[in-house]
C-alpha positions in Angstrom: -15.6 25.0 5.6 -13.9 22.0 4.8 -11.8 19.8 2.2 -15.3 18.0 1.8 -15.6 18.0 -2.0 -12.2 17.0 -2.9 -11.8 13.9 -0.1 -15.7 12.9 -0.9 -14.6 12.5 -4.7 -11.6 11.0 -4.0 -12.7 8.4 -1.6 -15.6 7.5 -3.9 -13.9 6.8 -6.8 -10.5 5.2 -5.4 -13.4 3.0 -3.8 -15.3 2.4 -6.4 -12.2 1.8 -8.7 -10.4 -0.3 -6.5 -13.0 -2.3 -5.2 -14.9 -3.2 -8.5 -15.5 -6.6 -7.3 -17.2 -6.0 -4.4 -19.7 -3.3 -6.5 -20.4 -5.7 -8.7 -21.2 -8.6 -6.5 -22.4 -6.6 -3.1 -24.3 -3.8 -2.4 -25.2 -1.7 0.9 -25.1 -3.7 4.0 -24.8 -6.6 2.3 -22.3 -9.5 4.5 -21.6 -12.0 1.8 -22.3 -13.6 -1.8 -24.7 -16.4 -1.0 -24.8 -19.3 -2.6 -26.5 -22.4 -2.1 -24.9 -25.1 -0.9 -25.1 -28.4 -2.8 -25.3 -31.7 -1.0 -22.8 -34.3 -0.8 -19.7 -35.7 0.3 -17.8 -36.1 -2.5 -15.0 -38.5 -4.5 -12.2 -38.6 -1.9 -9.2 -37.6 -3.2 -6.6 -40.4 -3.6 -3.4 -38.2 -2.1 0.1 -40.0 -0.4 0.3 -38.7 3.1 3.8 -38.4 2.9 3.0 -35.6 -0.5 0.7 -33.6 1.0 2.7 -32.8 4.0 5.6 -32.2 1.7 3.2 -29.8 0.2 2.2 -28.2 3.4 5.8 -28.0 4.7 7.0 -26.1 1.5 3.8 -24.2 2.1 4.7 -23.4 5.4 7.9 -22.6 4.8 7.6 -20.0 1.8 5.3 -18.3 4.4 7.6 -17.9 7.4 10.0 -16.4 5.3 11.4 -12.8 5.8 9.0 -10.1 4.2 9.9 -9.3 0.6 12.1 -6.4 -0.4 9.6 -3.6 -1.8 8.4 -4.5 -5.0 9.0 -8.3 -4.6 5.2 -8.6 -2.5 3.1 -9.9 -6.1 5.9 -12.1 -7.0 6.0 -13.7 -3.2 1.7 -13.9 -3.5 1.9 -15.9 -6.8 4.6 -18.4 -5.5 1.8 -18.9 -2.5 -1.0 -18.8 -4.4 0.4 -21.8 -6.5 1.4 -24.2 -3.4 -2.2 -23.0 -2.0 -3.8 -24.4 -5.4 -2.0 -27.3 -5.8 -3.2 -28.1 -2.3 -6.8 -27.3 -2.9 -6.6 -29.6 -6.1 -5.6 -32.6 -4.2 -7.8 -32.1 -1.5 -10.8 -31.5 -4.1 -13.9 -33.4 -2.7 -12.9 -33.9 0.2 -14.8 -31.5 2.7 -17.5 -33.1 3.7 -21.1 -30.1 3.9 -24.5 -30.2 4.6 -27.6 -31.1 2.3 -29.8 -28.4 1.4 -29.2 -24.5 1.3 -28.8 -22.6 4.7 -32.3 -21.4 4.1 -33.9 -24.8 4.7 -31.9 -24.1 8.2 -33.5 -20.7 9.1 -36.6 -22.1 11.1 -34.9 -24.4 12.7 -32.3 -21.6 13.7 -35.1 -19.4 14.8 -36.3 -22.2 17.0 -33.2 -23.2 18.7 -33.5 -19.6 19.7 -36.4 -19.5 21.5 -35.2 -22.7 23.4 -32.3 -21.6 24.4 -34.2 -18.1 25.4 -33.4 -15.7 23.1 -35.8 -12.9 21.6 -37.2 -14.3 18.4 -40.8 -12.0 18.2 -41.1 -8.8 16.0 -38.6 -9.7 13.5 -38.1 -12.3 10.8 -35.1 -13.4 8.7 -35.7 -12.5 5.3 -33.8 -12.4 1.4 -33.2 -8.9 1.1 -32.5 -9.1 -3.1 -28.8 -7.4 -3.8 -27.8 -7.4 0.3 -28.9 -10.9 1.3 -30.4 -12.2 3.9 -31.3 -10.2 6.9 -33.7 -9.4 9.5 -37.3 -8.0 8.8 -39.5 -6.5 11.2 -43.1 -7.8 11.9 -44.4 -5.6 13.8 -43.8 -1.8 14.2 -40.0 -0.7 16.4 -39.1 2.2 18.2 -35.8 3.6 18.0 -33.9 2.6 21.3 -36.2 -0.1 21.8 -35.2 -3.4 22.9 -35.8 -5.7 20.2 -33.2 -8.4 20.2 -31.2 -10.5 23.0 -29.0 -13.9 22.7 -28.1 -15.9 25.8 -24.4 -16.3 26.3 -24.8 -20.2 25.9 -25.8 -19.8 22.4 -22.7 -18.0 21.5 -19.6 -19.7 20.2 -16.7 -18.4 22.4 -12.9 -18.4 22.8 -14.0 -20.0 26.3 -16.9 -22.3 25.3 -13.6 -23.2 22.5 -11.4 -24.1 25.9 -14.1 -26.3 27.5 -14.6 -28.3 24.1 -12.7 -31.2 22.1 -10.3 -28.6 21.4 -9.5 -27.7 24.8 -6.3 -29.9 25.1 -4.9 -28.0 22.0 -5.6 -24.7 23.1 -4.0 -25.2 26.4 -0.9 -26.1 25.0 -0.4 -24.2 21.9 0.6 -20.3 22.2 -0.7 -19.5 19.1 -4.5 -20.4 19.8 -3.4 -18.8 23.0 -2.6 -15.5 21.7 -5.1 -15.4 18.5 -8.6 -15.6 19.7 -9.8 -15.3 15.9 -7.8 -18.3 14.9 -9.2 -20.4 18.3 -13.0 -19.8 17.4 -12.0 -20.8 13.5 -11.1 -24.1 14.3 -13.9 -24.5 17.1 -16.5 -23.6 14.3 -15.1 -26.1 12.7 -14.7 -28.7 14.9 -18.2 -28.3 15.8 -19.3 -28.0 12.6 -17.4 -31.8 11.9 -19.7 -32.7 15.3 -23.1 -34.0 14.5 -23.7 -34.1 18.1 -22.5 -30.2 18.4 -25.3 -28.0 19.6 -24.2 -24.8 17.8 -25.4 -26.9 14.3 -28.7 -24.9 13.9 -26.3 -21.7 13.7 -23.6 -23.6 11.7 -26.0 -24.6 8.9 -27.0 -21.5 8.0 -23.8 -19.8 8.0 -23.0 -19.1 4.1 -21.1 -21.8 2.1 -18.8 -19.2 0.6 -17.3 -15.8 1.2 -16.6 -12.4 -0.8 -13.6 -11.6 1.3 -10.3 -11.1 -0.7 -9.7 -15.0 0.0 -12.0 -15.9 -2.6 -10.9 -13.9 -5.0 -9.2 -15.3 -8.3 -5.5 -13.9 -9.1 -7.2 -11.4 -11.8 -9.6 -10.1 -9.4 -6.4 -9.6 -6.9 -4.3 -8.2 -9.7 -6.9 -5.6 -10.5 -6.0 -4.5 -6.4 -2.3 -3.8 -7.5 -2.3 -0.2 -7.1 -4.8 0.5 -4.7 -4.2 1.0 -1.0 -6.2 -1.6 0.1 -3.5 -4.3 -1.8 -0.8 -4.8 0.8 -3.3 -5.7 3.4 -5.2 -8.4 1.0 -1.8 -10.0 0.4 -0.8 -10.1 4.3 -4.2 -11.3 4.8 -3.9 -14.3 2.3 -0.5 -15.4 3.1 -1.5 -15.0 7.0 -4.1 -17.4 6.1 -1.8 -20.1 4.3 0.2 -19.8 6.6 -1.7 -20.6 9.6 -3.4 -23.1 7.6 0.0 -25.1 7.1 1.0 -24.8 10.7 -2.4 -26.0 12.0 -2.1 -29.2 9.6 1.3 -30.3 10.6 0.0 -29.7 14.5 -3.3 -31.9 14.3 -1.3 -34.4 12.2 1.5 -34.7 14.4 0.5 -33.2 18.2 -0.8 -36.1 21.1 -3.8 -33.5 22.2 -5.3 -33.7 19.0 -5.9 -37.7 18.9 -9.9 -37.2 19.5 -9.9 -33.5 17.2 -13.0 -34.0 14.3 -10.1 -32.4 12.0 -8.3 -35.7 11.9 -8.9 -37.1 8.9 -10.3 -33.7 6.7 -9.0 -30.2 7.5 -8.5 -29.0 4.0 -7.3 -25.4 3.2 -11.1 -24.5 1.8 -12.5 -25.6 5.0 -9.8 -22.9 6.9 -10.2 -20.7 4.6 -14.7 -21.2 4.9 -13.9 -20.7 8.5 -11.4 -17.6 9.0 -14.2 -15.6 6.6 -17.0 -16.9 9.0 -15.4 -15.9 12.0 -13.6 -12.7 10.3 -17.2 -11.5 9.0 -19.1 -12.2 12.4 -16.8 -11.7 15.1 -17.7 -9.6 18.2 -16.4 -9.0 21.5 -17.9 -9.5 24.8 -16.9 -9.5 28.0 -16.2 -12.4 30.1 -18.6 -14.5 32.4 -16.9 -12.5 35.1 -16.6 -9.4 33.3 -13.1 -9.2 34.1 -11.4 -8.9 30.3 -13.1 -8.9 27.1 -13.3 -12.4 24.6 -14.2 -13.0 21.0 -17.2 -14.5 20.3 -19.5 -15.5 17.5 -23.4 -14.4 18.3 -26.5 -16.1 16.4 -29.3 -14.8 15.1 -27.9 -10.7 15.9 -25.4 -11.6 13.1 -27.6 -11.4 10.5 -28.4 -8.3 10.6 -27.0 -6.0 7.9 -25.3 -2.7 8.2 -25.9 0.9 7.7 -24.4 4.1 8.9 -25.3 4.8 12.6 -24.2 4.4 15.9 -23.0 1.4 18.0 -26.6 -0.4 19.4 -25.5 -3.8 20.6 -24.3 -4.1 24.2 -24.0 -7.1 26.9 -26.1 -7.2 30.0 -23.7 -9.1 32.6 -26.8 -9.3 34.9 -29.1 -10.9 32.7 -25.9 -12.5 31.0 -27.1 -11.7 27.5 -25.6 -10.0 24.4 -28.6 -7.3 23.6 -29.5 -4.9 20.6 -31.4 -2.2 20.7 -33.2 -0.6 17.3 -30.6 2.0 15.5 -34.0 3.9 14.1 -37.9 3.8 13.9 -38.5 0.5 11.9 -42.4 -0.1 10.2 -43.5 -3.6 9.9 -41.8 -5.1 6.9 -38.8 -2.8 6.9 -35.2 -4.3 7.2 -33.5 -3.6 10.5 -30.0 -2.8 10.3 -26.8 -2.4 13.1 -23.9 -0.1 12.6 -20.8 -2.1 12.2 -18.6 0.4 13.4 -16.2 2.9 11.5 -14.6 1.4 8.9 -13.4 2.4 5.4 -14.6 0.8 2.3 -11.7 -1.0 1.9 -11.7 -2.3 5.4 -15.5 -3.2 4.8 -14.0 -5.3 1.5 -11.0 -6.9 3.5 -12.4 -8.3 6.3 -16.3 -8.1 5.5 -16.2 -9.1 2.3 -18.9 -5.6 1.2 -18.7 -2.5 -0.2 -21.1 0.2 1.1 -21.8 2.6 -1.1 -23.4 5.5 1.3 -20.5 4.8 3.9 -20.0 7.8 6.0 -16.9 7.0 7.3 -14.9 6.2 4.3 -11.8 7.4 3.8 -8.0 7.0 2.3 -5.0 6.6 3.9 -2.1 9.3 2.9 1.4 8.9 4.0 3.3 12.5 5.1 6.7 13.0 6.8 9.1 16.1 7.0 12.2 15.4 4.9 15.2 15.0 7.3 17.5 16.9 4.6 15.4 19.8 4.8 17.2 23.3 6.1 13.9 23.9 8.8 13.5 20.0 9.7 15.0 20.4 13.5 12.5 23.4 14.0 9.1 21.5 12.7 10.1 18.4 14.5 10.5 20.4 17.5 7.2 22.0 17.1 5.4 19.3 15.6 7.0 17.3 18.8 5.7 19.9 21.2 2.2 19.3 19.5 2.5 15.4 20.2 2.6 14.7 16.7 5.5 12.4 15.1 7.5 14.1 11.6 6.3 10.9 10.0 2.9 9.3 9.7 0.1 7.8 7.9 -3.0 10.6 8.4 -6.7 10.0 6.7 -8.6 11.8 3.9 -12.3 11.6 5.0 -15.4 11.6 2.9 -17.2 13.3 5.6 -16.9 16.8 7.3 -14.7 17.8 8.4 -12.3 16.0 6.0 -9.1 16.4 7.5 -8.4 16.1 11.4 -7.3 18.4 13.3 -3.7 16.4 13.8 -3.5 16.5 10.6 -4.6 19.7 10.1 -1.6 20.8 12.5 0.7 18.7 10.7 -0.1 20.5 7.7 0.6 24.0 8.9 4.1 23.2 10.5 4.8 21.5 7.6 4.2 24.8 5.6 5.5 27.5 8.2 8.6 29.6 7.3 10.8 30.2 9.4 9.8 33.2 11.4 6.6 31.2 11.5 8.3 28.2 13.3 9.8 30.9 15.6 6.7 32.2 16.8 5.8 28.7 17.7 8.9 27.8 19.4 10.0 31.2 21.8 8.0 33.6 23.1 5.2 34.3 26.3 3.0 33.1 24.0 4.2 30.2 21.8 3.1 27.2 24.2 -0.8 28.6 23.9 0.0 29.1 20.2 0.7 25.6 20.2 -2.3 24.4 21.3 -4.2 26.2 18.2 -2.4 24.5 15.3 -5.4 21.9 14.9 -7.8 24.5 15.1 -9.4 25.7 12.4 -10.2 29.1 14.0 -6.8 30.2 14.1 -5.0 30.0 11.0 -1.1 31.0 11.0 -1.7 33.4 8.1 -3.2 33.7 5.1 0.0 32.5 2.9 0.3 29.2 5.1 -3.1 28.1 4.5 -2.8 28.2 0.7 0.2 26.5 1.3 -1.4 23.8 3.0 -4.2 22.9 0.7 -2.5 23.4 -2.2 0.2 20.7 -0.7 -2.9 18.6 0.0 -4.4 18.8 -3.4 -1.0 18.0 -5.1 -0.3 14.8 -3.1 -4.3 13.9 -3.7 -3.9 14.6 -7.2 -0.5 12.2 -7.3 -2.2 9.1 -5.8 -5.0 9.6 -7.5 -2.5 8.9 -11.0 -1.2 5.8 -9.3 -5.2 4.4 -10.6 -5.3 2.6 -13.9 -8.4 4.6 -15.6 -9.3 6.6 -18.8 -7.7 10.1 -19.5 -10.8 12.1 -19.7 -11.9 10.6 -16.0 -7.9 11.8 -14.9 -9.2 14.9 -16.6 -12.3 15.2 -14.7 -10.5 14.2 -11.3 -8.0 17.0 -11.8 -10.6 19.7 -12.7 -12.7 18.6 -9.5 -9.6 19.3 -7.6 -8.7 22.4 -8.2 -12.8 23.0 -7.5 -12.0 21.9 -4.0 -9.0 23.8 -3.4 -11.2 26.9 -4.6 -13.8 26.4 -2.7 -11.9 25.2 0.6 -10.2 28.2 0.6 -13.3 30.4 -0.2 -15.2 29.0 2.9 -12.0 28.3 5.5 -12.6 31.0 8.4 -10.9 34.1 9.8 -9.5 34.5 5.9 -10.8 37.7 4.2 -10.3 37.3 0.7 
């Protein structure tokens, strides 16, 4: 009884068209292209001081700028794109990383574990082919069982950040202050500058590189233009640069960051290596106090790959651990996964750098409003107001059933009522209980209305669905499945007789 078909289809191929790169380069679960890392310090660049902050200002300025009038947002991402690479060239060798691939690193990862006390029996890290590396089990798991658990002193922490070289910074500067993610970026990489730092057995097996959208080359981005998914790969990017440029100028130029490891080398790669690390990994937890929650970055559990489930991982204040129990039955040898949470494919791509094909919470964003020059607008407003929904949002199409939620399901019928319908909602004994049944779909306003609705639906799916570059037989076969959907939604929707 659902929109099922039509929102499956349509999140599966604006997925699979939009996010090509990601299909080609990850598959289910899988975290992050790995590559091994070559050894080596590299030519030091010869660059004048005085060009590269010249650089870095112009940087920083093109990115505090005003947002770009509609239309202007590819243009703005190409003019930072080409300060960002002109950067990177002069910085080119360098970022100073470690010998060997983070393979070589695993057994000495698993045995800082069991120093430090965490759980490191019944499961093994493993190469998983097309998802990467992960964890394997070694011996037979029950669901709900306790399998894994990481002390809080092995994680890497916007506190454990305060109480280290960076400390000084952080207490000063209200951007660290306010932006957790940014605070444990720059402590991973002021410990990773540390050979003295004890998170290194974690730091050397963190991948070299990254499939996030900051990797990507212009074409790939370009390929993005007119998906959904773009305007948050450009925000994210010129974010980014320009936190990148304001943290240069600050450790160049600020008193607390005399002893910082960042001194000499803090090239935009190494940001860039860091906000993916942290923007991949990152989990909360609560505080030593459990008073407020903090961001942290958790060894070991963050290799584990994802699959559709339910949230596993919690954190014992007692025993002061972060702890995961198993999301299924696992057989020796099997992979053991963690859900990651409810994100869409895109989001997956964005800020996790994979797309997951089987993804049961995928789904597209669609904008709707009521036009304020329509003759009824005052008497949907009021009852889409009386419903606590606003005349203007962004709702979700979902692969999964049901497809459409029941605000938006609401939002749907005022938006379709006539008027004597919007009067039956608005006066009456019985119009505030009637009120109450517009998301549900048990109680239809009448037959008329609900053709109205998904036929509304199906036209606005059908126009973003033409917004994708692809072949005109697949538009063909797009628009054919839709009117399929509408059919069959219609066929199945309750308390409708045909």
């Amino acid at each position: 009884s659902s929109f099922l078909f039509l929102t499956f289809y349509f999140c599966h191929w604006l997925s699979g068209r939009s996010l090509s790169r990601s299909l080609s380069s990850c598959t289910m679960g899988k975290k992050s292209r790995v590559k091994t890392q070559k050894s080596g310090t590299g030519a030091m660049a010869v660059v004048s001081p005085r060009e590269m902050i010249n650089l870095i200002s112009e940087l920083l300025q093109k990115c505090s700028c005003a947002a770009p009038s509609p239309g202007k947002e590819w243009e703005e991402y190409v003019q930072i794109r080409g300060l960002v690479e002109k950067i990177r060239k002069k910085q080119k060798g360098i970022s100073v990383i470690f010998e060997g691939s983070r393979e070589e690193f695993f057994p000495t990862l698993m045995a800082w574990a069991q120093e430090s006390g965490a759980s490191c029996e019944g499961f093994e890290i493993a190469n998983f082919a097309g998802e990467g590396f992960g964890l394997r089990a070694t011996k037979d798991i029950k669901a709900e069982e306790l399998f894994l658990w990481i002390p809080r002193k092995m994680l890497m922490t916007v506190e454990s950040a305060k109480n280290s070289v960076l400390g000084p910074l952080y207490s000063q500067d209200r951007i660290l202050q306010a932006m957790g993610n940014v605070t444990l970026a720059l402590h991973l990489l002021c410990e990773r500058a540390d050979p003295s730092s004890p998170w290194l057995p974690y730091i050397k097996t963190l991948p070299g590189d990254y499939d996030t959208p900051l990797y990507y080359e212009e074409e790939e981005v370009r390929h993005l233009l007119s998906t959904q998914a773009i305007q948050d790969v450009l925000s994210q990017y010129k974010n980014t640069a320009r936190q990148y440029a304001y943290f240069y100028k600050v450790i160049q130029t600020h008193p607390t960051t005399s002893k910082l490891p960042l001194k000499d080398a803090f090239t935009y790669d190494d940001y860039r290596w860091a906000v993916s690390s942290v923007m991949t990994r990152q989990n909360q937890i609560p505080t030593e106090d459990g008073s407020r929650v903090t961001l942290a970055l958790i060894p070991l559990w963050d290799m584990c790959n994802h699959t559709n489930g339910l949230i596993t991982t919690g954190y014992n204040l007692e025993d002061d651990q972060c702890e995961c129990v198993a999301l299924q039955d696992y057989k020796e040898n099997d992979q053991i996964y963690i859900f990651y949470g409810t994100r869409s494919n895109a989001e997956f791509v964005i800020h996790n750098g994979f797309f997951f094909q089987e993804n049961a919470h995928d789904r597209v964003k669609i904008k709707l409003g009521v036009s304020k020059s329509e003759r009824l607008y005052a008497m949907k407003a009021e009852v889409l107001a009386r419903a606590g929904i606003p005349s203007s949002s962004i709702f979700a199409l979902h692969c999964s059933d049901p497809p459409i939620s029941a605000q938006l399901l609401a939002f749907l019928r005022v938006f379709c009522m006539t008027e004597d319908e919007l009067k039956d909602y608005l006066v009456g004994e019985h119009a505030i209980n009637k009120i109450f049944t517009l998301g549900n779909t048990e109680f239809p306003v009448s037959w008329d209305n609900e053709i109205k609705l998904w036929t509304f639906l199906e036209t606005r799916a059908a126009l973003l669905l033409q917004t994708y570059k692809t072949s005109s037989q697949v538009s063909k076969d797009n628009m054919a499945h839709l009117s399929y959907c509408l059919i069959f939604s219609l066929s199945v929707s309750p308390s409708l007789p045909l």
